[in-house]
Backbone bond lengths (Angstrom), bond angles and torsions (degrees), N, CA, C in turn:
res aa  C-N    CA-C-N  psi(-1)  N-CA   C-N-CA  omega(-1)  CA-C   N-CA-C  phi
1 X - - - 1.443 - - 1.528 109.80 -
2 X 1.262 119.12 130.18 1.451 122.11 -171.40 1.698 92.00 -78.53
3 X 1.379 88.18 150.00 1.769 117.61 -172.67 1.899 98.35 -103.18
4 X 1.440 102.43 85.87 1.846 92.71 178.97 1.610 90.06 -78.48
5 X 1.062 113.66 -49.84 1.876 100.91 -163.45 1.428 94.69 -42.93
6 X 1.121 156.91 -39.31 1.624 140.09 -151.60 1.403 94.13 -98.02
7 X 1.121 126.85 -12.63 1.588 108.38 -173.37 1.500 106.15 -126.27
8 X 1.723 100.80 11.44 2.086 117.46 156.20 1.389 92.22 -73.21
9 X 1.654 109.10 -45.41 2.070 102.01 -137.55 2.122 83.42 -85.79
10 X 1.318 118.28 2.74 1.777 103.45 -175.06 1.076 84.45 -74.94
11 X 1.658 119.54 -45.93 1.515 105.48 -134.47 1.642 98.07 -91.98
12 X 1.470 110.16 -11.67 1.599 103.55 167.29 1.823 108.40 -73.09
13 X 0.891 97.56 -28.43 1.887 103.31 170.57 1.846 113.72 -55.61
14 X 1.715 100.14 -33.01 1.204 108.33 -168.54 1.600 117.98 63.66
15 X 1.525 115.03 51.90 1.316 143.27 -173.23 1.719 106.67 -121.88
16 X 0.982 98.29 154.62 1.976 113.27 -178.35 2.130 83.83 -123.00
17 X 1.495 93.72 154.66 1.410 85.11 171.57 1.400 116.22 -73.90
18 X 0.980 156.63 -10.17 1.404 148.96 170.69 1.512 107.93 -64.75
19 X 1.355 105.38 -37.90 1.138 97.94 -176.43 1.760 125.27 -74.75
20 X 1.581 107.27 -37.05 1.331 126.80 167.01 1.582 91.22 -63.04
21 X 1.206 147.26 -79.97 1.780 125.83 164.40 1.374 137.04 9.07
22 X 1.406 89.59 -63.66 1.646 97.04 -166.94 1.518 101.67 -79.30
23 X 1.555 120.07 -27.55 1.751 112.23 -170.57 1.791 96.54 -91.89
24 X 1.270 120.42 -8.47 1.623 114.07 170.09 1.969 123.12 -88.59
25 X 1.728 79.58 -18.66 1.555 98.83 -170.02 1.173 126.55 84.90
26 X 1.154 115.50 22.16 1.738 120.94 179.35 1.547 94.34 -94.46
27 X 1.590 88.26 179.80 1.958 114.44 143.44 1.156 119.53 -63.11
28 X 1.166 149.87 164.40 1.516 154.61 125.30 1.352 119.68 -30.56
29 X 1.192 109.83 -30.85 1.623 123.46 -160.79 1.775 96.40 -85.64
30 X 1.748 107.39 -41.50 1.402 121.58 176.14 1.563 92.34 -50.51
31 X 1.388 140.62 -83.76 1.540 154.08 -172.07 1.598 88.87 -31.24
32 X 1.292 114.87 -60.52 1.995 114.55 -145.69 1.783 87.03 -74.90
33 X 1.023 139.25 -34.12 1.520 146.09 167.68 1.471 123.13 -60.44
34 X 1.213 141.48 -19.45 1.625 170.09 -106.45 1.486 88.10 -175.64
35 X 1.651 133.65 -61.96 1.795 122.99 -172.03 1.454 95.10 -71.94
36 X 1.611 138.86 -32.09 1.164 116.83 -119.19 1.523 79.23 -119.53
37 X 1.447 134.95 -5.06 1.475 133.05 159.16 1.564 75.51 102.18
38 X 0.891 149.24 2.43 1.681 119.84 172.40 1.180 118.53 -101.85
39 X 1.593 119.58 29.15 1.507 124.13 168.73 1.325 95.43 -160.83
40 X 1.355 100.82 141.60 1.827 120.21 152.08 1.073 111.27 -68.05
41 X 1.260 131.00 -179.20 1.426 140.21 -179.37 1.490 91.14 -122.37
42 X 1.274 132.98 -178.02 1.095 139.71 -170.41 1.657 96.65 -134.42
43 X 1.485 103.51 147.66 1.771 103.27 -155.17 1.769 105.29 -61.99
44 X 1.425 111.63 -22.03 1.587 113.58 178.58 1.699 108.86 -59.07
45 X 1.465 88.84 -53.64 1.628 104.97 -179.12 1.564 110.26 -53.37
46 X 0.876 133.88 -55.55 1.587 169.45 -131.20 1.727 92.36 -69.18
47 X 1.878 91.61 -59.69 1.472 114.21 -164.10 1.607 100.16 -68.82
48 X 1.635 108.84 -38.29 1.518 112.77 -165.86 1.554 100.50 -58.92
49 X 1.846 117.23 -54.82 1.331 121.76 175.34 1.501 123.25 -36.28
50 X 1.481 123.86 -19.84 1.511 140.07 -139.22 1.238 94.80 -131.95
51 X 0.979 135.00 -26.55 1.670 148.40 157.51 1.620 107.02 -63.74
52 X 1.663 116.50 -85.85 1.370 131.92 173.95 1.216 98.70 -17.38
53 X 1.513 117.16 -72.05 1.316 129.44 -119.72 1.870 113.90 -111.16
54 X 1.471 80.97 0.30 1.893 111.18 -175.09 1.769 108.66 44.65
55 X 1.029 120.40 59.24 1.508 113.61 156.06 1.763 106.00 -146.28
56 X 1.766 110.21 176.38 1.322 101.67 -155.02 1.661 92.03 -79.10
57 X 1.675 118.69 169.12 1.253 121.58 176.13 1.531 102.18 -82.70
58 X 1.118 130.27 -40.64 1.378 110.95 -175.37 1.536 125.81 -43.64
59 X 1.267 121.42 -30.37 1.568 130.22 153.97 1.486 94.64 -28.77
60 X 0.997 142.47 -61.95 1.472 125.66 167.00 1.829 127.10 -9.17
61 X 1.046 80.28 -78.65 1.929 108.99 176.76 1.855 118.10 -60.22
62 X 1.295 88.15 -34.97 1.776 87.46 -174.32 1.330 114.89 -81.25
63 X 1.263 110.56 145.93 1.380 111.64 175.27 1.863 102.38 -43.02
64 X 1.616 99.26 146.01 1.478 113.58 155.73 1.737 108.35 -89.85
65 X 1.389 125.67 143.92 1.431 141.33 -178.20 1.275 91.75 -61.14
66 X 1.401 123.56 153.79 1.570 132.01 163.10 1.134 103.59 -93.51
67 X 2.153 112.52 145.40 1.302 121.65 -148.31 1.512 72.16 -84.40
């Protein structure tokens, strides 16, 4: 399931994923895999996203609302 809240709060960051990448330390491909619902983040990662990106990490875990 694609994750729009994480790729609302980049673009309120005013970030491209490479750029949210390079300050978490991933790939891009890690970020485009993580927006696109076909990867978890890993709880280190998770926290880094939740840091960057200022909202709580558990948004991770909870259900997303159906569009």
């Amino acid at each position: 399931m694609k994750k729009h809240w994480i790729i609302q709060k980049r673009k309120e960051k005013g970030m491209n994923q490479v750029e949210l990448a390079n300050v978490c330390m991933v790939s891009n491909k890690t970020i485009s895999g993580i927006e696109s619902g076909k990867r978890m983040p890993s709880l280190f990662l998770a926290y880094r996203l939740a840091k960057v990106l200022d909202f709580d990490m558990e948004l991770f875990y909870a259900n997303e609302p159906s569009a």
